[in-house]
Kinemage of the C-alpha trace (Angstrom):
@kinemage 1
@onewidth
@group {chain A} dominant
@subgroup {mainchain}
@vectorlist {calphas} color= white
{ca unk a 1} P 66.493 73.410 133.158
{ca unk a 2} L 67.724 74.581 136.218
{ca unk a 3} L 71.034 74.346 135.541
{ca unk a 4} L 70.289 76.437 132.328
{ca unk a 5} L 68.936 79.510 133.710
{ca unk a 6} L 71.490 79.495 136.474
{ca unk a 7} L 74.379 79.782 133.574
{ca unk a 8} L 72.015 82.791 131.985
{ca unk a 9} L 71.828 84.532 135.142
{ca unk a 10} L 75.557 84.305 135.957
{ca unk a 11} L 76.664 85.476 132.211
{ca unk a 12} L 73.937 88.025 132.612
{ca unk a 13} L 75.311 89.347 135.878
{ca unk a 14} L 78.963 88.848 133.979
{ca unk a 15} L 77.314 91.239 131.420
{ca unk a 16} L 76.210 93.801 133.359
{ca unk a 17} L 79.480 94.238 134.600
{ca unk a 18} L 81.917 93.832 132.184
{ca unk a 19} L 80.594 93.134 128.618
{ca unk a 20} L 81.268 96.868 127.439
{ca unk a 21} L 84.425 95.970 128.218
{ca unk a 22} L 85.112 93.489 125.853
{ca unk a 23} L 88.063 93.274 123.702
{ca unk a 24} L 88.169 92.005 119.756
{ca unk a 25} L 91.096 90.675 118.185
{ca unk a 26} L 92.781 93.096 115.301
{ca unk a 27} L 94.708 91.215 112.236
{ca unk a 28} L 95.382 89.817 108.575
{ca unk a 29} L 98.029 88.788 106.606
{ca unk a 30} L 101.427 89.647 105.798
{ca unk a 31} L 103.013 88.682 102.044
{ca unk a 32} L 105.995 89.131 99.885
{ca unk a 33} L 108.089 89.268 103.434
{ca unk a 34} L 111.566 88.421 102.922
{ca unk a 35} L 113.461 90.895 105.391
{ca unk a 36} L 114.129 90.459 108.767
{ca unk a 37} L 113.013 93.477 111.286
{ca unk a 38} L 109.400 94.389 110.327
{ca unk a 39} L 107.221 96.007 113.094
{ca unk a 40} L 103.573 97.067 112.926
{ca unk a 41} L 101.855 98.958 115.120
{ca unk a 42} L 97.945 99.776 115.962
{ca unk a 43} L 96.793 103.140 117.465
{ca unk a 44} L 100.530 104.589 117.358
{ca unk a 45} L 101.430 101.315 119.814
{ca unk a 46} L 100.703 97.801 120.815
{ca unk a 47} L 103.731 97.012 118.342
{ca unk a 48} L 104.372 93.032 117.258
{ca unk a 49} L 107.008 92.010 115.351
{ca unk a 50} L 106.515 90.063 112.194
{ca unk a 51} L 109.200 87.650 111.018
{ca unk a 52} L 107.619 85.536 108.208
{ca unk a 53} L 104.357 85.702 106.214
{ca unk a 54} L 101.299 84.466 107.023
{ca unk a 55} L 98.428 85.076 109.882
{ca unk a 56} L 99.098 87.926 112.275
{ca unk a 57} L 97.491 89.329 115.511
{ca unk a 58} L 98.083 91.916 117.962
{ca unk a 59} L 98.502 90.651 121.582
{ca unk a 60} L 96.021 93.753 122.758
{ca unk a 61} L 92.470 93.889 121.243
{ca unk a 62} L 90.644 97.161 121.013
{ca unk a 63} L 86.809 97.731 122.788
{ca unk a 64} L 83.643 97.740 120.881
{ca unk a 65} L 82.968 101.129 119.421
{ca unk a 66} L 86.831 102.256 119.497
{ca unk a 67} L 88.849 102.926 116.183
{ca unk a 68} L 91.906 100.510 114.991
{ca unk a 69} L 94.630 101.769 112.906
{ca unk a 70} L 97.449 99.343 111.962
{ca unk a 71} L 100.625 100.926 110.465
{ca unk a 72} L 104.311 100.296 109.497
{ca unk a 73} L 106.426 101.271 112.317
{ca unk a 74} L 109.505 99.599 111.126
{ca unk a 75} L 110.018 98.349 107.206
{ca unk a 76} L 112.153 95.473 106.736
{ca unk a 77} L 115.797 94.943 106.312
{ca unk a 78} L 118.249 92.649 104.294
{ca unk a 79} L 116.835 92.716 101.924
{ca unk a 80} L 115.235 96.446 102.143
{ca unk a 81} L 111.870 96.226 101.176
{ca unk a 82} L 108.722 98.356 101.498
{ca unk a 83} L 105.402 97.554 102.867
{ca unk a 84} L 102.005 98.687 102.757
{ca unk a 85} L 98.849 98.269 104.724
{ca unk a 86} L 95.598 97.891 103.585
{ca unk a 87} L 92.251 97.533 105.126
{ca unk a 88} L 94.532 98.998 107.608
{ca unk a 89} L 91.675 101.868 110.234
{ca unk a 90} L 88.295 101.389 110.647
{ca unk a 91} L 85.452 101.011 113.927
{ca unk a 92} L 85.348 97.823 115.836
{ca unk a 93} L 81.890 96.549 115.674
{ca unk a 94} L 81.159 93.658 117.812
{ca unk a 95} L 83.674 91.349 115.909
{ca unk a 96} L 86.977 90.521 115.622
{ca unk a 97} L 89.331 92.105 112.608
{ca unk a 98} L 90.607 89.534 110.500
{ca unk a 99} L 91.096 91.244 106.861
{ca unk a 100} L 94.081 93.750 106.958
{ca unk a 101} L 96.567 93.036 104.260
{ca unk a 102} L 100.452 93.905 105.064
{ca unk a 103} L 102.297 93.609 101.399
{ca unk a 104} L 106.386 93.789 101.606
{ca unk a 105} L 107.898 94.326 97.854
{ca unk a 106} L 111.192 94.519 97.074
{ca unk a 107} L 112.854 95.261 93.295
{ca unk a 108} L 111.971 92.335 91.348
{ca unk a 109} L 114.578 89.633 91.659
{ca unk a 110} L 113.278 87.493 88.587
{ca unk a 111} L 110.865 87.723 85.399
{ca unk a 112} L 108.665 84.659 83.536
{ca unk a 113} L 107.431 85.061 80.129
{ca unk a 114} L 104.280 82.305 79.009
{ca unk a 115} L 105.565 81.675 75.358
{ca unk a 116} L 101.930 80.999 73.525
{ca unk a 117} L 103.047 79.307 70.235
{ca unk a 118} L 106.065 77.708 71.568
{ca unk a 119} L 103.997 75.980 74.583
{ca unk a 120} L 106.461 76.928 76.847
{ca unk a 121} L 107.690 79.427 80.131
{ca unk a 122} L 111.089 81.607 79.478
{ca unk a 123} L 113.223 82.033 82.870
{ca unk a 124} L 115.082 85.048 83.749
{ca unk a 125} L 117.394 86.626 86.774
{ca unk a 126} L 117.095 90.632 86.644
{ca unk a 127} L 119.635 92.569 87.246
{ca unk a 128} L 118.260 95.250 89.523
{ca unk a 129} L 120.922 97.965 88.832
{ca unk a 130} L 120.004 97.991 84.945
{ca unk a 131} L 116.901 95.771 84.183
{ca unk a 132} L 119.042 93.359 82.014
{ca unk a 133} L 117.965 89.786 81.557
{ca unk a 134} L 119.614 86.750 82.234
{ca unk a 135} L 117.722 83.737 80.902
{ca unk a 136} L 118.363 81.092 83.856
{ca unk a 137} L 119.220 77.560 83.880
{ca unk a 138} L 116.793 75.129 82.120
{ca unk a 139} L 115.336 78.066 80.434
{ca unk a 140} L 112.201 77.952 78.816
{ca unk a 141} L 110.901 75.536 80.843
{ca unk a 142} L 107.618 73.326 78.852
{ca unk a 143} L 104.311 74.055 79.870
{ca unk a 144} L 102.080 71.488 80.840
{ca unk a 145} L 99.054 72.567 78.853
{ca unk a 146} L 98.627 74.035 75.081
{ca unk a 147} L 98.521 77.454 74.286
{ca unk a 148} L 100.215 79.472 77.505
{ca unk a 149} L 98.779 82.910 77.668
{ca unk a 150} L 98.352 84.420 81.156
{ca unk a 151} L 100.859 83.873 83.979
{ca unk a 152} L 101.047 85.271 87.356
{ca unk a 153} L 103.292 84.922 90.698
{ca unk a 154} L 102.032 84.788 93.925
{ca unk a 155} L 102.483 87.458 96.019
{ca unk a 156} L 104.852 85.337 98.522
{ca unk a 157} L 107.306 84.041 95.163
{ca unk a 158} L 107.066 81.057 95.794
{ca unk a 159} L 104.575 79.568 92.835
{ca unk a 160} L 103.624 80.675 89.250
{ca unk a 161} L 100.418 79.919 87.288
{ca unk a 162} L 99.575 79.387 83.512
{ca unk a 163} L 96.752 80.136 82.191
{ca unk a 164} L 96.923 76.867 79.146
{ca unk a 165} L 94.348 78.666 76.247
{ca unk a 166} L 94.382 75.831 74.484
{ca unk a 167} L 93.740 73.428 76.721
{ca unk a 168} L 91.667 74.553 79.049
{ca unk a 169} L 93.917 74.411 82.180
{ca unk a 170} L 95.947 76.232 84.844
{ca unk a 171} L 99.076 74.829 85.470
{ca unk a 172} L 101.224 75.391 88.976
{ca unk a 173} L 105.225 75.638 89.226
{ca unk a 174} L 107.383 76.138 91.936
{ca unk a 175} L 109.822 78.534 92.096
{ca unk a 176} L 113.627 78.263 93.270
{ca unk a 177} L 114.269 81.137 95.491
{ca unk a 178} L 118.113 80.889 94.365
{ca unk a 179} L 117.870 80.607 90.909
{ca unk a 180} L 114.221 81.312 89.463
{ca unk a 181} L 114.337 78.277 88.327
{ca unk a 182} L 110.470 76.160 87.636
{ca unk a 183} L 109.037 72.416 88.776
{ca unk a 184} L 106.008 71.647 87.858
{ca unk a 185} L 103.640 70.693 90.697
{ca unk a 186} L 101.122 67.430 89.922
{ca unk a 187} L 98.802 67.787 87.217
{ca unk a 188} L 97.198 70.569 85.150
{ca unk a 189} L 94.345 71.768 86.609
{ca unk a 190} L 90.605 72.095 84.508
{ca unk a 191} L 88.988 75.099 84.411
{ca unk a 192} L 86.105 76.314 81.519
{ca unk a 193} L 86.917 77.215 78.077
{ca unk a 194} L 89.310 79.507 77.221
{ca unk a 195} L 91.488 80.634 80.383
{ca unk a 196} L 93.166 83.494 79.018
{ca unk a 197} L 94.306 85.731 82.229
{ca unk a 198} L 94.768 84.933 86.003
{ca unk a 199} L 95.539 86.885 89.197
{ca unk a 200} L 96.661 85.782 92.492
{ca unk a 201} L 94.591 87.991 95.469
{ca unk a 202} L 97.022 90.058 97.918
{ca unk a 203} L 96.186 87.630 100.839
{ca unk a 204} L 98.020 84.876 98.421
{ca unk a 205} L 95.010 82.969 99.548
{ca unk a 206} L 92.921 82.119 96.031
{ca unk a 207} L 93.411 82.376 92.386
{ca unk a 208} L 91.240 83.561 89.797
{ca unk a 209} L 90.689 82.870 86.188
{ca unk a 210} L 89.311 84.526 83.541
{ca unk a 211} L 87.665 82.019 80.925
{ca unk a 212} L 87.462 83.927 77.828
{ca unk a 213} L 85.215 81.461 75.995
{ca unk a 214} L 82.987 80.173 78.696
{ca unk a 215} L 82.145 84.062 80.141
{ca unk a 216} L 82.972 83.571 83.564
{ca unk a 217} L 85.389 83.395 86.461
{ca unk a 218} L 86.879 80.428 87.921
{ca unk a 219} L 87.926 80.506 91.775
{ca unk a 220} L 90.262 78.473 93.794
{ca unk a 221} L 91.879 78.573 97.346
{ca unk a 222} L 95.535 78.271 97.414
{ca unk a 223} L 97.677 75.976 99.726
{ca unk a 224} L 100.688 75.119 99.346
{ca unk a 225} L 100.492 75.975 96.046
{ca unk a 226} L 98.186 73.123 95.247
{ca unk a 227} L 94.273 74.480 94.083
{ca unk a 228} L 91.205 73.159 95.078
{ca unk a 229} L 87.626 74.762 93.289
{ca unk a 230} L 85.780 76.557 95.608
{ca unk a 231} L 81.918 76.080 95.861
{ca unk a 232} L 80.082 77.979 93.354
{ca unk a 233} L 82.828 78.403 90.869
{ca unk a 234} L 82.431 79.166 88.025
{ca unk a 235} L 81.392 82.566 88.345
{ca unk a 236} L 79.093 84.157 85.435
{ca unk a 237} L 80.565 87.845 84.566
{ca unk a 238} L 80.274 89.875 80.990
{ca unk a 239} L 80.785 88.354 77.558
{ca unk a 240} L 84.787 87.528 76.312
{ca unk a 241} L 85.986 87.916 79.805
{ca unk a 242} L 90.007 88.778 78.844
{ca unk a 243} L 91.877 90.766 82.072
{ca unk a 244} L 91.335 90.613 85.592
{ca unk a 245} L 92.940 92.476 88.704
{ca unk a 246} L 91.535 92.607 92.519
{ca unk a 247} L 92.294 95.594 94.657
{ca unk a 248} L 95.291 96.312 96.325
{ca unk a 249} L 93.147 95.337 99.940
{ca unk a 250} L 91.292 91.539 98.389
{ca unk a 251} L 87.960 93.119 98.824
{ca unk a 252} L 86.831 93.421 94.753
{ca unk a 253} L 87.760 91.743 91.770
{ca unk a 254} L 87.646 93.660 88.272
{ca unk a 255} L 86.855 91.818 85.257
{ca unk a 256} L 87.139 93.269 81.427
{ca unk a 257} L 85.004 91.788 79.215
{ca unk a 258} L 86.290 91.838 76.014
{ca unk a 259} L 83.372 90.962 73.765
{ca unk a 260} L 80.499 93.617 75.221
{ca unk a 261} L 83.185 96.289 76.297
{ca unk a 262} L 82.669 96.325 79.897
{ca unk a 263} L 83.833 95.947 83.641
{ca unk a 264} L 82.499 93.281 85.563
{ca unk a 265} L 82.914 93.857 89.264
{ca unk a 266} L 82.275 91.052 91.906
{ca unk a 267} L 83.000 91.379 96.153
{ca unk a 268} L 85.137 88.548 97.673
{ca unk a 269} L 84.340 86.473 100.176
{ca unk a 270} L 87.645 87.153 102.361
{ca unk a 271} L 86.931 83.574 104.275
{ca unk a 272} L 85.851 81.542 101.377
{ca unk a 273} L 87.505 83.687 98.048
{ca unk a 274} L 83.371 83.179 96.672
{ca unk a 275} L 82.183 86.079 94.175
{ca unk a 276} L 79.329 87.980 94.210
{ca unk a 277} L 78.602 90.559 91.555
{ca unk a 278} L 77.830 94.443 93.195
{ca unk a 279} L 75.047 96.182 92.597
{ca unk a 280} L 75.517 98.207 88.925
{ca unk a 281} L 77.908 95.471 87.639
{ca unk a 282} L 78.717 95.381 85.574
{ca unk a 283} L 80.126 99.184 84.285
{ca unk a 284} L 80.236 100.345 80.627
{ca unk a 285} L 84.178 100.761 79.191
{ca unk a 286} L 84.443 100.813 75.563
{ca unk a 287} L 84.828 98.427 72.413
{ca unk a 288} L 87.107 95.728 72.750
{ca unk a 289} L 88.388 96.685 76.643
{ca unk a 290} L 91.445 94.647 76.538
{ca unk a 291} L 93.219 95.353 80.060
{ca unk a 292} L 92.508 96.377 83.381
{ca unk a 293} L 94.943 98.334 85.895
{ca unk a 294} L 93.955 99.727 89.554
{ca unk a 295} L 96.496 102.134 91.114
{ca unk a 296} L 97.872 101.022 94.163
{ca unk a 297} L 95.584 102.976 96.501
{ca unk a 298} L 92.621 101.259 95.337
{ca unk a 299} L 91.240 104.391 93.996
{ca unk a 300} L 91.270 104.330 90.604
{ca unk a 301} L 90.466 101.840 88.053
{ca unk a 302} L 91.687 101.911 83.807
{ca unk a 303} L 90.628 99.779 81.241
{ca unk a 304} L 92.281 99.694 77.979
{ca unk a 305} L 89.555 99.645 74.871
{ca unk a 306} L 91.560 98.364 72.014
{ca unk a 307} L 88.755 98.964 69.608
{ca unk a 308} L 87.700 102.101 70.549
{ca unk a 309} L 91.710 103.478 70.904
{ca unk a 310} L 91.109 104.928 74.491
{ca unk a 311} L 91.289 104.422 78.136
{ca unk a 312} L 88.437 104.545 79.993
{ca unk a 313} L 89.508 106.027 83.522
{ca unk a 314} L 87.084 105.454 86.504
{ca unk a 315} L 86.648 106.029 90.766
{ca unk a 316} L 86.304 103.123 92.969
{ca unk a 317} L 83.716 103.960 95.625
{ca unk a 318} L 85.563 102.465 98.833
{ca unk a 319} L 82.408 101.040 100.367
{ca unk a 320} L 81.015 99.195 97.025
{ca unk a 321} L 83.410 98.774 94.520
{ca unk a 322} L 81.238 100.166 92.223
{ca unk a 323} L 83.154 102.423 89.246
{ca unk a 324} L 82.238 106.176 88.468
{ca unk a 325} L 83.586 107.388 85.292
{ca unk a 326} L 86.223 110.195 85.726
{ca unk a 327} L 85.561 113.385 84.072
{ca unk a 328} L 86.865 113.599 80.642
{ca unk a 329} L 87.152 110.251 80.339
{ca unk a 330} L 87.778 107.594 78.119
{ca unk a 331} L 91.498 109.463 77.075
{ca unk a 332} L 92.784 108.637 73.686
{ca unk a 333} L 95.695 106.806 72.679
{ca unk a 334} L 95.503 107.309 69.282
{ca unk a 335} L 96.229 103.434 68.389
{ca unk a 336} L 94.456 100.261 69.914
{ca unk a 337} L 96.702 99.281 73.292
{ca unk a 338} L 96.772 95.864 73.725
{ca unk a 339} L 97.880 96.020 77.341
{ca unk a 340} L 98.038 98.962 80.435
{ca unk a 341} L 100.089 98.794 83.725
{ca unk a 342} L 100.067 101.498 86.250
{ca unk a 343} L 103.643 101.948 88.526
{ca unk a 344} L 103.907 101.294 92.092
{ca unk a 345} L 103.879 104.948 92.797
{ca unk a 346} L 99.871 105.225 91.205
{ca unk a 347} L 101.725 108.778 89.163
{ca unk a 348} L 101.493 107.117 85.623
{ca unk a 349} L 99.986 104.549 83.214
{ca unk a 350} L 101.916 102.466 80.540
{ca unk a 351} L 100.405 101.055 77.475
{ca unk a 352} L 101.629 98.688 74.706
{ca unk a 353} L 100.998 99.597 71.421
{ca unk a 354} L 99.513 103.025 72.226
{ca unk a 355} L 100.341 105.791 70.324
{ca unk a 356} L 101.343 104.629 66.926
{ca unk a 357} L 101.632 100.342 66.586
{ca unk a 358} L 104.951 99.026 68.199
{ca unk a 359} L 105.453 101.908 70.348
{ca unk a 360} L 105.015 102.177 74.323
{ca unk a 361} L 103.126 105.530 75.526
{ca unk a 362} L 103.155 107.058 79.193
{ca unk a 363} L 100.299 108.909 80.700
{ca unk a 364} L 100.936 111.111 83.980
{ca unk a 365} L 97.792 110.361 86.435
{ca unk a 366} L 96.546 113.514 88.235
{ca unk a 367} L 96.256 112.812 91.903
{ca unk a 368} L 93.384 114.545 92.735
{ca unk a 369} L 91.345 113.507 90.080
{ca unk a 370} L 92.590 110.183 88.587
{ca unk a 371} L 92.755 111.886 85.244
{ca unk a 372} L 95.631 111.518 82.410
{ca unk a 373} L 97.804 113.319 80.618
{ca unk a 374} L 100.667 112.492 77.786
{ca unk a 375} L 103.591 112.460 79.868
{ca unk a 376} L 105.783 112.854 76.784
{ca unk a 377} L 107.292 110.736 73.816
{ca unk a 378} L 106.711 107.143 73.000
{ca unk a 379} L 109.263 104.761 72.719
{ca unk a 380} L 109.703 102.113 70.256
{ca unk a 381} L 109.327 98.449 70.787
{ca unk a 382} L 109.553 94.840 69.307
{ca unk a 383} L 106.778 94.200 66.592
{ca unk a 384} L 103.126 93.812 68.607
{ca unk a 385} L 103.823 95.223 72.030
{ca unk a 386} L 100.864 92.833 73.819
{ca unk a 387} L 101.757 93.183 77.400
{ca unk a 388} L 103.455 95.694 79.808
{ca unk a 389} L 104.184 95.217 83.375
{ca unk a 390} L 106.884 97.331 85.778
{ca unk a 391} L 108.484 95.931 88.651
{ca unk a 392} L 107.874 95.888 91.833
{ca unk a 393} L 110.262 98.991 92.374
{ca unk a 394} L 108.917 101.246 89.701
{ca unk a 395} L 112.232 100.909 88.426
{ca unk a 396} L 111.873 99.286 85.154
{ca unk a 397} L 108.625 98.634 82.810
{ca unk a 398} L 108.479 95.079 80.545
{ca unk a 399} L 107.609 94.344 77.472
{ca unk a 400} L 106.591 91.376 75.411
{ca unk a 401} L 106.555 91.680 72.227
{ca unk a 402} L 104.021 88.898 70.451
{ca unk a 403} L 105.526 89.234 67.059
{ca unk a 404} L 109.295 89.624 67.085
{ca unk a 405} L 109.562 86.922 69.983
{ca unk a 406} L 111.423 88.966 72.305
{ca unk a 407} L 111.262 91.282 75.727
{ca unk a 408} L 111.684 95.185 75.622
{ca unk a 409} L 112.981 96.537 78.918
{ca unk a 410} L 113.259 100.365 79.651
{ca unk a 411} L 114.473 102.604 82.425
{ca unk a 412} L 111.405 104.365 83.965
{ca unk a 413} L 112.618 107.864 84.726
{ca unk a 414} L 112.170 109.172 87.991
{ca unk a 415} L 109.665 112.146 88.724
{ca unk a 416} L 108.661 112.358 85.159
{ca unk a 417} L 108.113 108.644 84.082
{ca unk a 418} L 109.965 108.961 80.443
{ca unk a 419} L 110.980 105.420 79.448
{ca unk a 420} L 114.288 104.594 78.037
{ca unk a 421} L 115.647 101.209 76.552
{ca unk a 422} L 117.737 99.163 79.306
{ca unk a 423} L 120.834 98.427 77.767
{ca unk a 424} L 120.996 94.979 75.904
{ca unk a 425} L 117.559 95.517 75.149
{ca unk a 426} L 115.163 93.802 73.451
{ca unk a 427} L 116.415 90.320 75.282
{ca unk a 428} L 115.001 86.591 73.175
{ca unk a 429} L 112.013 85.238 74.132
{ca unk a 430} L 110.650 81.855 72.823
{ca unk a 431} L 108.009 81.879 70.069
{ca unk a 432} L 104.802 84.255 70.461
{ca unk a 433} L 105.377 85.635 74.199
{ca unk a 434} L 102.112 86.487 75.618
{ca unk a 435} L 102.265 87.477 78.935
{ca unk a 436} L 105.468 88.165 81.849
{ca unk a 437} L 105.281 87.940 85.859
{ca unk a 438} L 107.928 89.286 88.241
{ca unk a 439} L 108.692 88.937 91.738
């Protein structure tokens, strides 16, 4: 007993000395690093190199009560790429700072296409100069499940995920940095019924499924690629559960549910990946919201209502995730869009099938208000248009087209966003191409 109150009074005397004093540790994660050269900085100093992804920390904490601000003070070289901070300033309060997010992109190097009625994944190299498509080696490569519809690439290129419909799994590939090439790793994994979209979270740390049949979320941590279900997964959300995207900083996942024409929105757990729905969750959209897109400041979310021929355009409040409508919203787009994507640069919105059927519209977004506008002409496409993603550059936008079993590529205009076809374009497909990833 002694003994005990001797240690208090020492660590109080300790206290009264120095504990104001005390320093907390300022970090995250870095992803999608494949340059050599990156530096990042906090409070205009204190800079630490980064040379692969993963964990970082800065060698100098900051005091209790003082502000952090972590910044790009050199971007990365050979290969040029870009890299953005998020969860980036802030207060320290009495803990240590472990959720910034640091993601490095670069123009995408490769594209995978989850063929739905030919149970299969289609493998190409892009050619960053025009867009064009080079199916690679061993090209389409068979899925391990029925029924591919969703894909997605982790944010590091080094694994893709299927979404199997029709079997009720996610399968995992590895990726050949050379070649794009895909192995599959061990067996499919389970998940509810009806996986029909997944996302990988900007920390590349879990992966999230949206079970279209069963009305909920499944969650799993990532390593090495492998999954493993994390506790309390599944995760109940809206009825028909059909796209899903987090925020650009891993702090919300948005859910549209299909079926009852709303956003579900659930915080997560940045040491666990565990969901928990926000207050007001979830948010009204319209009939038959199809897609989700959040532009990449976090600010804005859109939601594609395929029955109601509109896109409903909302605010994310930074502290809750919650979703305020945005005035004049939902926008029409005079025909059902099956799909929405929003560029790298957050100035426009592209949507499949929008417009007239088999065309491709683009909507400017107004800065200050999140609002759209018709940036111009639509272009054609393949028959169905059902998904639309750009690349990582904002160079090109792709498209798969269900029907004619085939991907569309355009030429996204600088400064005004107009779309033209990338020469050689439309390029095959497999049969029924649902879905495309890119890194």
């Amino acid at each position: 007993m002694r003994t005990v109150i001797w240690a208090g009074l020492v660590l109080a005397l300790i206290c009264l000395g120095g504990c104001n004093n005390l320093k907390y540790q300022v970090g995250g994660a870095v992803t999608g690093l494949s340059g050599s050269g990156l530096v990042l900085e906090d409070n205009g100093g204190n800079n630490l190199s980064v040379t692969g992804n993963g964990t970082f920390t800065f060698r100098t904490g900051v005091k209790n009560g003082d502000v952090y601000s972590v910044t790009v003070a050199t971007e990365p070289a050979n290969p040029t790429q870009t890299c953005t901070v998020y969860n980036g300033s802030g207060t320290i309060d009495k803990a240590a700072v472990t959720h910034i997010i640091v993601t490095c992109t670069q123009a995408g190097q490769f594209a995978w296409v989850a063929n739905q009625t030919s149970n299969d994944i289609s493998a190409y190299a892009i050619d960053s100069t025009t867009g064009f498509l080079t199916q690679v080696a061993g090209s389409p490569f068979a899925a391990n499940g029925s029924t591919p519809t969703g894909i997605a690439v982790d944010p590091n290129g080094q694994y893709v995920y299927i979404a199997n419909n029709g079997s009720n799994t996610v399968g995992v590939y590895s990726i050949d940095s050379t070649t794009g090439a895909l192995t599959e790793i061990g067996a499919a994994v389970p998940t509810p019924s009806g996986p029909v979209a997944l996302t990988v979270d900007p920390s590349d740390s879990y992966l999230y499924v949206a079970n279209q049949a069963s009305n909920d979320i499944s969650a799993y941590s990532i390593a090495s690629g492998a999954l493993t279900e994390i506790s309390g997964s599944p995760f109940a959300v809206g009825a028909g559960p059909i796209a899903l995207r987090t925020d650009p900083g891993s702090n919300y996942l948005y859910v549209a549910n299909y079926s009852d024409g709303t956003v579900s929105v659930l915080a997560i757990d940045p040491t666990s990946g565990a969901l928990t729905s926000i207050a007001g969750s979830p948010f009204g959209a319209g009939a038959g919201a199809t897609s989700i897109a959040i532009d990449p400041t976090g600010t804005y979310a859109y939601v594609a209502n395929i029955g109601a021929a509109t896109i409903s355009a909302f605010t994310i409040t930074l502290d809750s995730g919650a979703l305020a409508p945005i005035s004049g919203s939902p926008f029409s787009t005079e025909s059902g869009a099956e799909s929405i994507a929003v560029d790298p640069a957050g100035a426009h919105i592209y949507a499949a099938n929008a417009t007239a059927a088999n065309e491709i519209a683009a909507y400017t977004i107004y800065p200050s208000s999140g609002a759209l506008t018709s940036t111009g002409a639509s272009v054609g496409a393949g028959a169905l248009p059902i998904f639309v993603t750009i690349d990582p550059a904002g160079t090109f936008a792709y498209v798969a087209n269900g029907n004619s079993n085939d991907v569309s590529v355009y030429s996204i205009s600088a400064g005004t966003g107009l779309l033209s076809a990338a020469a050689g374009s439309p390029f095959a497909a497999e049969n029924g191409p649902r879905s495309i990833a890119i890194h």
